[in-house]
C-alpha positions as CSV (number, residue, x, y, z in Angstrom):
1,X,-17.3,-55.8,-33.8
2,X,-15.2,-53.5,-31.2
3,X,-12.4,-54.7,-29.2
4,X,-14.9,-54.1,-26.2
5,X,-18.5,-54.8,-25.2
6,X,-19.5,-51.3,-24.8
7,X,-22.8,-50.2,-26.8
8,X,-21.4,-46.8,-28.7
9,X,-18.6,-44.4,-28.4
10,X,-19.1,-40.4,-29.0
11,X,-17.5,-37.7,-28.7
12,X,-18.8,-35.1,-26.2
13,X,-17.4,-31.2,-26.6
14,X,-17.2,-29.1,-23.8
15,X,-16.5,-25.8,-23.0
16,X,-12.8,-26.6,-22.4
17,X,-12.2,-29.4,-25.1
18,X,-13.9,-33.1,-26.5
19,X,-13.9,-35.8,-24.0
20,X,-14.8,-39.5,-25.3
21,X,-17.8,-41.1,-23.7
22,X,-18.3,-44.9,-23.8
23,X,-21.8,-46.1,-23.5
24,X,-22.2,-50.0,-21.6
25,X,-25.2,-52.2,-20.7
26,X,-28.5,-51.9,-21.3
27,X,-29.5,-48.7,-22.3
28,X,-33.0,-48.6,-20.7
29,X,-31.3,-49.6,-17.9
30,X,-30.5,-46.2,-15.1
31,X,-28.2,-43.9,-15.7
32,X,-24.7,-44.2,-14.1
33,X,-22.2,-41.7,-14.9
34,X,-18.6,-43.2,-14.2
35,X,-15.3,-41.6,-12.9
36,X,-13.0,-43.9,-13.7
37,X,-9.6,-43.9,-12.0
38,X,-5.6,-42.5,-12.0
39,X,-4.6,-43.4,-13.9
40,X,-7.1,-45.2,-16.7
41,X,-9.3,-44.9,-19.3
42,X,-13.0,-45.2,-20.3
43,X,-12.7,-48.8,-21.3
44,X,-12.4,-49.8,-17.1
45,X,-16.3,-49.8,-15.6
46,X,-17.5,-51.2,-12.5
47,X,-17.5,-55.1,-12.5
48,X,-15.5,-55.1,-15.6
49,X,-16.8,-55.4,-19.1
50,X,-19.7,-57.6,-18.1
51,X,-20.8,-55.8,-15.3
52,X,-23.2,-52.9,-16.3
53,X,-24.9,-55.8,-18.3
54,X,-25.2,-58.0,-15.2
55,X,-26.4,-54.9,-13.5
56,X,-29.2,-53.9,-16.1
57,X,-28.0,-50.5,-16.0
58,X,-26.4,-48.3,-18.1
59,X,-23.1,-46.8,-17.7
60,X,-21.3,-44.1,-19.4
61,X,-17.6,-43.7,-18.7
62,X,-15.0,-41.5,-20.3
63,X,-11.8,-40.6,-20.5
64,X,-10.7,-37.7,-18.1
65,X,-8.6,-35.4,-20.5
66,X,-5.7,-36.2,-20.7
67,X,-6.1,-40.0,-21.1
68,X,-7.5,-42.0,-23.8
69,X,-8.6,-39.7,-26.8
70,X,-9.4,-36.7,-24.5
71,X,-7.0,-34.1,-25.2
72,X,-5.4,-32.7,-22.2
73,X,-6.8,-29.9,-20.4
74,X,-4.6,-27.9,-18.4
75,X,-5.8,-26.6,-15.3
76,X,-8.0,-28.9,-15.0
77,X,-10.2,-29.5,-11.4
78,X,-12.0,-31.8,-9.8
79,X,-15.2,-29.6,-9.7
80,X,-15.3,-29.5,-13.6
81,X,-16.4,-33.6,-13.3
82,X,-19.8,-31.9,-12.9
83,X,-20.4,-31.0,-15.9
84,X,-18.8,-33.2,-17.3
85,X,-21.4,-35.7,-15.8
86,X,-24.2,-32.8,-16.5
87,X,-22.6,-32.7,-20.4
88,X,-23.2,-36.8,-20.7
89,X,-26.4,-36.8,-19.1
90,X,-28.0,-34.2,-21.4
91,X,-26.0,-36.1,-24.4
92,X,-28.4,-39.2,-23.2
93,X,-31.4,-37.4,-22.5
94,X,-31.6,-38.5,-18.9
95,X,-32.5,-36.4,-16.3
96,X,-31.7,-38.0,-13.6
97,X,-29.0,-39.9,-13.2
98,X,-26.8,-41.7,-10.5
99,X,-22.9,-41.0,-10.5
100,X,-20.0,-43.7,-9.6
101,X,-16.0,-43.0,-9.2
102,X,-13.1,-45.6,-8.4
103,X,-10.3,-44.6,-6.3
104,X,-9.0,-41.1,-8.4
105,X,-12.1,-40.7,-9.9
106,X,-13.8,-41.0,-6.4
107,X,-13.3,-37.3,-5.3
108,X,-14.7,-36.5,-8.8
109,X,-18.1,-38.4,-8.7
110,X,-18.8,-36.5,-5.3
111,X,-18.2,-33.4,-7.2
112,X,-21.2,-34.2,-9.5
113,X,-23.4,-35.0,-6.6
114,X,-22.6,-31.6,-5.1
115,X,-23.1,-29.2,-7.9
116,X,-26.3,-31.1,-9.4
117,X,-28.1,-31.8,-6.5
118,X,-31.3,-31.3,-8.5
119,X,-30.5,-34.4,-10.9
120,X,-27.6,-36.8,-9.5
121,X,-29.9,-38.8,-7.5
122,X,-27.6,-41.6,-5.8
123,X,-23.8,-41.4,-5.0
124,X,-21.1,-44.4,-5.2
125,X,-17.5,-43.9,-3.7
126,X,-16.2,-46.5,-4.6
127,X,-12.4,-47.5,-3.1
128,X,-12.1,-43.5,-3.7
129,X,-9.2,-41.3,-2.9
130,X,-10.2,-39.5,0.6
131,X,-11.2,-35.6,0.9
132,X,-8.1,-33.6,0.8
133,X,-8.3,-29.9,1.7
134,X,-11.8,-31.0,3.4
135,X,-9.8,-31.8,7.1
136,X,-8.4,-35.0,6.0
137,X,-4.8,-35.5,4.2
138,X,-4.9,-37.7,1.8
139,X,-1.3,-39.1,2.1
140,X,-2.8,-41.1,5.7
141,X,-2.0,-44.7,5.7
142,X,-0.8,-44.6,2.2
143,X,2.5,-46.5,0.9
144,X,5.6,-44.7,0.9
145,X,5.5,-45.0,-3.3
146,X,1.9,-43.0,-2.9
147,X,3.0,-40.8,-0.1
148,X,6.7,-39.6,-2.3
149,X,3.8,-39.5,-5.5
150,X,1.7,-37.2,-3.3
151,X,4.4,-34.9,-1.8
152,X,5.8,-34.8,-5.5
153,X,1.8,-33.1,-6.7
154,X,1.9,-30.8,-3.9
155,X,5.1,-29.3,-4.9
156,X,4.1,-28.2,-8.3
157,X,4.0,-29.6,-11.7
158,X,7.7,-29.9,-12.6
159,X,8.2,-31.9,-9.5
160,X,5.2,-34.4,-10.7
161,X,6.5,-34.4,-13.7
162,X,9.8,-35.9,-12.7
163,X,8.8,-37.8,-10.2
164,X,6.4,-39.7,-12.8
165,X,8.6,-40.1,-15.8
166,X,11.2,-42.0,-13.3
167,X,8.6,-44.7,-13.0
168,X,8.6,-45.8,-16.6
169,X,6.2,-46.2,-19.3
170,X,2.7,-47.9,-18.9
171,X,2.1,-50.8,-16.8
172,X,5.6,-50.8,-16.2
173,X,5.5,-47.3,-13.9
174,X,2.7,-49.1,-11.5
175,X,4.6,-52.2,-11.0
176,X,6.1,-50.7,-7.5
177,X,2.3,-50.4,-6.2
178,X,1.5,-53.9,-7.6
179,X,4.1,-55.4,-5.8
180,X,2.2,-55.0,-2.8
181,X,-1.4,-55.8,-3.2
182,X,-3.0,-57.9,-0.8
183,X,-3.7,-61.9,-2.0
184,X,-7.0,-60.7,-3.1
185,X,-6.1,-58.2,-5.9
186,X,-3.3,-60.9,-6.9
187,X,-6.2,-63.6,-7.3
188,X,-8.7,-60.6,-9.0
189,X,-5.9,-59.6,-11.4
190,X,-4.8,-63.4,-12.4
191,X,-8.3,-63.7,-13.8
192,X,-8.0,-64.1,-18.0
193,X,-11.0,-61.7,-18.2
194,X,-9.3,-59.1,-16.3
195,X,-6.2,-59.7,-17.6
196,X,-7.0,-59.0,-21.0
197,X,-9.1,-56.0,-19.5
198,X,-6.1,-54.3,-18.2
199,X,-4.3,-55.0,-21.2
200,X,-6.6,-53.0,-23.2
201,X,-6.4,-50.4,-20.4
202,X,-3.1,-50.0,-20.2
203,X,-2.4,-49.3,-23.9
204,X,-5.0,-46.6,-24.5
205,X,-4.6,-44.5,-21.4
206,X,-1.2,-43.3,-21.7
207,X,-2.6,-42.1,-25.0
208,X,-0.9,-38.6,-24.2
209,X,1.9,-40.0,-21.7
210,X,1.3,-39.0,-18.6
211,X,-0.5,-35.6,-18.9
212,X,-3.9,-37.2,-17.8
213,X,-1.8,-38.8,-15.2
214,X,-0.4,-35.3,-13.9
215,X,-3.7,-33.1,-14.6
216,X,-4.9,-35.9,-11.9
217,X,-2.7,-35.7,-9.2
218,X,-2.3,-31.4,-9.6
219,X,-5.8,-31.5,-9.1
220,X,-6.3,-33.9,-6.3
221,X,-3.6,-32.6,-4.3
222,X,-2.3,-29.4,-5.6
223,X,-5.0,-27.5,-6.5
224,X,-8.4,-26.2,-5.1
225,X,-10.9,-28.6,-6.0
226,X,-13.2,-26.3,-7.3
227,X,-16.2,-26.9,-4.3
228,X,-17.4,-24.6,-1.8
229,X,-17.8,-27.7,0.4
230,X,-18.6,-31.2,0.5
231,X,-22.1,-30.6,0.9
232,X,-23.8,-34.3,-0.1
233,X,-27.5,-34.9,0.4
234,X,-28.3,-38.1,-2.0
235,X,-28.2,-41.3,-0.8
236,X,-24.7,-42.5,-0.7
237,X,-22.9,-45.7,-0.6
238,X,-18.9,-45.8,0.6
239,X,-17.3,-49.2,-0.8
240,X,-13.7,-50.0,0.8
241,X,-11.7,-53.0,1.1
242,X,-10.0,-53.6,4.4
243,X,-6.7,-54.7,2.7
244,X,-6.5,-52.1,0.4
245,X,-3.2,-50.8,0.3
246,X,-3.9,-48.0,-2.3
247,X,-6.4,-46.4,-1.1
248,X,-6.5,-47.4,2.3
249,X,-10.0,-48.1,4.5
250,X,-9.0,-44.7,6.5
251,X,-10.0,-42.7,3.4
252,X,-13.8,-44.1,3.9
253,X,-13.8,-43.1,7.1
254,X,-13.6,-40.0,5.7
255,X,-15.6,-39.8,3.6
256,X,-18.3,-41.0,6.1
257,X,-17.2,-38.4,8.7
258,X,-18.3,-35.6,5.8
259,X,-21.2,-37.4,4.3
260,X,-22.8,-39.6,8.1
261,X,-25.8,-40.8,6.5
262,X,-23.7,-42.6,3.9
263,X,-23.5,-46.0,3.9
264,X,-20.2,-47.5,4.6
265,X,-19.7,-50.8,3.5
266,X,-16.3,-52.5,4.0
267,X,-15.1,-56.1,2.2
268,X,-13.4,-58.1,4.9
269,X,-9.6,-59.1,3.4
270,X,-10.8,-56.9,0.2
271,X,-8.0,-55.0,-1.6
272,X,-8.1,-52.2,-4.0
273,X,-9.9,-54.7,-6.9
274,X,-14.0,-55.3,-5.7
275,X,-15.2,-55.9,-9.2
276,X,-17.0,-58.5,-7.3
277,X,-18.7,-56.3,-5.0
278,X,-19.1,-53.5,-8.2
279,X,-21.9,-55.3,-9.5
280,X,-24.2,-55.1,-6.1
281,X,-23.1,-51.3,-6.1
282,X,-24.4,-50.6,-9.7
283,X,-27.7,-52.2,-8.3
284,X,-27.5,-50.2,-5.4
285,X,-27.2,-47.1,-7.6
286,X,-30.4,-47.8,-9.9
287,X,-32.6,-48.5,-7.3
288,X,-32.3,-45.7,-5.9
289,X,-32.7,-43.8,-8.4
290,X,-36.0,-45.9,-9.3
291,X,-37.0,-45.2,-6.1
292,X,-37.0,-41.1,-6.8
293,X,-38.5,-41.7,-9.5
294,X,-41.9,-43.7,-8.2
């Protein structure tokens, strides 16, 4: 029995290095490639543990290198998530496939549905850091702890580096950001079932310190992000709380300014935590699919 509901765990080599994939659900259930996000781990999936189960679907997360059991990668960008995704979907024999990504790991499931137009079938943004380089900065609306975080990535790696290691270790080095959620991430995160979620979390992504940590933020905000545009044609669905204070509703916007025929759908007094609303969004995602597919 694993610590975790997920199906199987593999390792998946690349051209760069071996990521760890985590499969979750039912596996004749659609395809759903996650991006899970900054920082975290392959054990966090959309609606929590239960959720690609309540969904029917089937989800594969996995650790961004740099966190969890993937090695680091240095140089990392956001347009390698593509084949990563590509990498996972051949590893399942699926070919077409729907692709998901939580706040960090946002920017990096829209990567996947621009480079693989011809198999990522649906698109889910969900609470997903905004478009940087693409005419939006990124650093709009947020915190002053995100804002001093984001300046720190666009000056370079030692500065990142310094910045983060002041925070402290762990769960510990978020506290600042906690400290601020709206009352509905406080009543999502005093759940027992999330609870014991993050706890997992929190002790297997730091796996290598804060290198996946770093590799995120250079890529997100210091380096290109490896696309030639945000050119997205699949069906696409923009999930944002109004009272998130992390990723803040202004980064939907957009998002929906870039992709208009998106769907943006916004959770009245919803923070940064939608697990509830996760769920719906991995329904979303198969039918979709389905629908391509009939």
């Amino acid at each position: 029995m694993t610590s975790a509901p997920w199906i199987r765990q593999f390792e998946l080599k690349t051209a760069a290095g071996s990521i760890r994939v985590r499969e979750w659900g039912n596996p004749d259930g659609t395809l759903i490639v996650f991006h899970h996000g900054t920082p975290s781990s392959s054990s966090s999936v959309p609606g929590g543990w239960t959720g690609p189960t309540d969904a029917g679907v089937r989800v594969c997360s996995y650790d961004r290198p740099g966190y969890g059991a993937s090695a680091p990668v240095p140089g990392r960008t956001i347009g390698d998530a593509a084949e990563w995704s590509r990498r996972i979907a051949d590893a399942c024999e699926v070919e077409r496939f729907a692709v998901m990504g939580t706040s960090g790991g946002g920017p990096h499931a829209v990567a996947a549905a621009v480079a693989l137009p011809d198999r990522v079938r649906a698109l889910c943004v969900d609470v997903g850091l905004g478009p940087e380089g693409f005419g939006f900065d990124a650093s709009t609306g947020m915190v002053p702890e995100t804002s001093v975080e984001i300046e720190a990535a666009r000056g370079g790696e030692a500065a990142l580096r310094d910045h983060l290691q002041s925070l402290g270790d762990g769960e510990d080095s978020l506290a600042d950001w906690y400290e601020r959620l709206p009352p509905s991430d406080q009543e999502v995160l005093a759940r027992p079932e999330v609870q014991r979620e993050d706890a997992f979390e929190s002790k297997e992504w730091p796996t290598f310190g804060i290198d996946g940590w770093v590799e995120d933020d250079l890529a997100l905000f210091h380096r290109a992000w490896g696309l030639p545009s945000v050119s997205v044609h699949v069906p696409t669905l923009l999930l944002y709380g109004e009272a998130d204070v992390l990723v803040p509703i202004s980064h939907g916007h957009a998002w929906h300014k870039l992709i208009p025929h998106a769907e943006l759908k916004t959770v009245p007094n919803g923070g940064h935590w939608l697990r509830d609303h996760e769920v719906d969004a991995l329904r979303w995602c198969s039918s979709i699919v389905r629908s391509n597919e009939s």
